[in-house]
Kinemage of the C-alpha trace (Angstrom):
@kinemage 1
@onewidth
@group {chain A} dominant
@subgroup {mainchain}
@vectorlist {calphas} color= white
{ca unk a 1} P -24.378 -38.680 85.234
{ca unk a 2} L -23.386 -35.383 83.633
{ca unk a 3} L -19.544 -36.841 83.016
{ca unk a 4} L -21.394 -39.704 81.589
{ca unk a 5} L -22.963 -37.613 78.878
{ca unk a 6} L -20.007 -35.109 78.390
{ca unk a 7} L -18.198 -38.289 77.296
{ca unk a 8} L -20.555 -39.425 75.392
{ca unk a 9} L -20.926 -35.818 73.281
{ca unk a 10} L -17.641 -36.022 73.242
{ca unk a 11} L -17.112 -38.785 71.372
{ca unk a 12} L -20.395 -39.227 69.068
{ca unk a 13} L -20.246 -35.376 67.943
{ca unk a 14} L -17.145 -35.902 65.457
{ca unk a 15} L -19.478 -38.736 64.175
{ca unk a 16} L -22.095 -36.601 62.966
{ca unk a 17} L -19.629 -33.109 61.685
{ca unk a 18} L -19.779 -32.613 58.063
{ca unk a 19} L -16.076 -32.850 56.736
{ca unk a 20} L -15.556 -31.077 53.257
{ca unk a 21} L -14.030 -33.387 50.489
{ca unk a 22} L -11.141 -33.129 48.664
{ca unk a 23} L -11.530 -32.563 44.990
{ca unk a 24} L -10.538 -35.306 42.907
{ca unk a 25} L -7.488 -35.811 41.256
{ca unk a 26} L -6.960 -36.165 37.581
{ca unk a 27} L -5.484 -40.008 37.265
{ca unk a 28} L -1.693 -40.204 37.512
{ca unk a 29} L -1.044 -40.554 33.650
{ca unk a 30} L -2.642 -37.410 33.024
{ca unk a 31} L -0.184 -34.738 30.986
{ca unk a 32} L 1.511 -32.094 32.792
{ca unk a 33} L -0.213 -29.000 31.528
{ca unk a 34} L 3.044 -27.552 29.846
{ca unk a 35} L 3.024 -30.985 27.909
{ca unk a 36} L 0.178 -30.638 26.597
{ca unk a 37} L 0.884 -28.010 24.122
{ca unk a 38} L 3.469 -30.502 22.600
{ca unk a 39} L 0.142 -32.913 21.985
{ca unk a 40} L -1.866 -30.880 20.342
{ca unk a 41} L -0.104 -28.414 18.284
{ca unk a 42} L -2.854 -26.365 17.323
{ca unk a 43} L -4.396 -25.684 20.122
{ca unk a 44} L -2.712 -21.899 21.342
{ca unk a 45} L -4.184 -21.410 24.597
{ca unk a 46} L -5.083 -24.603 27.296
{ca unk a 47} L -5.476 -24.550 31.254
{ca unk a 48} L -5.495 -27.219 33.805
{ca unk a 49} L -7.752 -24.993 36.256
{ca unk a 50} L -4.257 -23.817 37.974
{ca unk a 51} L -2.030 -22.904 35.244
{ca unk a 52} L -2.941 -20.963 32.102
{ca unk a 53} L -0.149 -21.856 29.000
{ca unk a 54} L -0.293 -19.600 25.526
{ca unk a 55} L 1.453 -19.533 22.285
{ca unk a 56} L 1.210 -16.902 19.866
{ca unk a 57} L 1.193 -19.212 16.852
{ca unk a 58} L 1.613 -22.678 16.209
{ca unk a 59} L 5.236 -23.653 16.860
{ca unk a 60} L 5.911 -20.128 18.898
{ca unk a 61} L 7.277 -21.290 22.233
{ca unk a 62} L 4.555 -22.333 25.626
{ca unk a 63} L 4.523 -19.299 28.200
{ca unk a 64} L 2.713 -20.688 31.195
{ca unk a 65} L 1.131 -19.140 34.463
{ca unk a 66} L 2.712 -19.471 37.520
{ca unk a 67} L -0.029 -21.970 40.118
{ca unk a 68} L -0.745 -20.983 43.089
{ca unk a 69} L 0.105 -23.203 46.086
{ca unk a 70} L -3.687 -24.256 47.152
{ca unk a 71} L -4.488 -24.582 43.530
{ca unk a 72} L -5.710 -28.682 42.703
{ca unk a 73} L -4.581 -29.096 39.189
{ca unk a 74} L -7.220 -30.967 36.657
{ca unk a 75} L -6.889 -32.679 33.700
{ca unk a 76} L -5.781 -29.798 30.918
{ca unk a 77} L -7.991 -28.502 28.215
{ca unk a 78} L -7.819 -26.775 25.515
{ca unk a 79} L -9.687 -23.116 25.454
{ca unk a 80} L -8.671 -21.656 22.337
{ca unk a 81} L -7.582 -22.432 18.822
């Protein structure tokens, strides 16, 4: 009786354990967050959640942050213009 419900726990437990969920992704033709700078040129300072890109003036040259590795990259916006 007692392997009976050890099996049982055994398999119905994982039923009922809360997994945690992946964020979502942005959708596969979203811009890289370095490329975004190149679509809107007035925009000086965008992020993607991961990576934080700057320019000192419009036309200066994109510095970006480096990500780090567990970082889940969103679609970029623009903070500052």
């Amino acid at each position: 009786m007692m392997f009976r419900l050890a099996l049982l726990l055994l398999f119905v437990a994982p039923a009922f354990a809360n997994e945690a969920k992946a964020p979502a992704l942005p959708p596969p033709d979203a811009p890289h967050v370095a490329a975004f700078g190149a679509q809107d040129t007035t925009c000086l300072e965008w992020s993607d959640a991961c990576q934080v890109c700057i320019r000192k003036t419009q036309g200066d040259e994109t510095q970006c942050s480096t990500p780090s590795f567990a970082c889940v990259a969103e679609v970029p916006v623009c903070r500052g213009r």
